[in-house]
N, C-alpha and C positions, 0 to 999 in steps of 0.2 A: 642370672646376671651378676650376681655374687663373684661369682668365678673370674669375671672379667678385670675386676678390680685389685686381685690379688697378682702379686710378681712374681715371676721362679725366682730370680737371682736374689730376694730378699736372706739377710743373715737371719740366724736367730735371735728372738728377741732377746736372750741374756748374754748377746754379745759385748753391750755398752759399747758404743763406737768401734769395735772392731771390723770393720767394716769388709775385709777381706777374705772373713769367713777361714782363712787358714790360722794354722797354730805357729804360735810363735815363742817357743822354750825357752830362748838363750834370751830376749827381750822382757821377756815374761819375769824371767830369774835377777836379771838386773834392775828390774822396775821393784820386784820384791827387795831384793837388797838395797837397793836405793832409800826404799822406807823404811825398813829398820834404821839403818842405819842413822834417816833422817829425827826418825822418834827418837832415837837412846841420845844422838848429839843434841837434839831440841831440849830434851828434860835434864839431863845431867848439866846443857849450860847453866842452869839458874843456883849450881851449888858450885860455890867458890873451889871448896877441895875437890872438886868432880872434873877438872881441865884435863887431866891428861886421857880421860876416855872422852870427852866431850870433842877436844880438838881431834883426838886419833879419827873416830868415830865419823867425825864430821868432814876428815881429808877424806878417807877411804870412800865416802860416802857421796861428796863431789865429783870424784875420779870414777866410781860406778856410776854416776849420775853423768857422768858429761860423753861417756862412753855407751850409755842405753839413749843418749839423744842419737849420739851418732849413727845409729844403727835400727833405730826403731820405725815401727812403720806404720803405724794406728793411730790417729788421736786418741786413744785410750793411753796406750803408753804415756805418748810424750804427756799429758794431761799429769799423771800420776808421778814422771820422772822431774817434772817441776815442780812439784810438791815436796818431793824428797828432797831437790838440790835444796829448795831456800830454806828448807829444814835442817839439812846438813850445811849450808853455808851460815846459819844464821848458828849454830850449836859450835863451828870451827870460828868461828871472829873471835863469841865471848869465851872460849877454851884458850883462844889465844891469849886475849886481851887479859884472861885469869893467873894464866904461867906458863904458856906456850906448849909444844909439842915434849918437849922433856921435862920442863916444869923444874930447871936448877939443876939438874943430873950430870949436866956437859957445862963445867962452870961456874 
């Protein structure tokens, strides 16, 4: 009776919500870029001299993030791509707020 109760179409279980059971590379890749990008923007914001990687870090970082929403197709993604944005958006404000994108270079 055991038998009964199990499903075929079940994913595996180290899927984490992917629920679609297929592979997704180019989502996958953006989700990974998304969080780097969102970690080096998040830490570097909190050092004054650290804006012009924090801000760069943290644009490039929103633009891959708002680009793997577009396209993504798991709750696992999208879970993981808004992590990264508010990490990359919160890393580009204070890079701004420190000396902007050039930081005095143009000016």
């Amino acid at each position: 009776m055991a038998q009964a109760m199990r499903t075929q179409s079940s994913p595996p279980p180290i899927s984490l919500f992917s629920t679609d059971g297929k592979s997704h590379p180019l989502q996958d890749a953006l989700m990974a870029a998304t969080l780097v990008l969102g970690a080096v923007a998040f830490v570097t914001a909190f050092f004054h001299n650290l804006h012009l990687l924090s801000s760069w870090a943290g644009l490039i970082g929103i633009l891959t993030g708002a680009y793997g929403q577009f396209i993504s197709v798991t709750t696992r993604e999208r879970f993981a791509l808004i992590i990264g944005l508010g990490a990359s958006a919160f890393g580009f404000f204070l890079g701004m707020a420190h000396g902007g994108l050039f930081g005095g270079w143009l000016g």
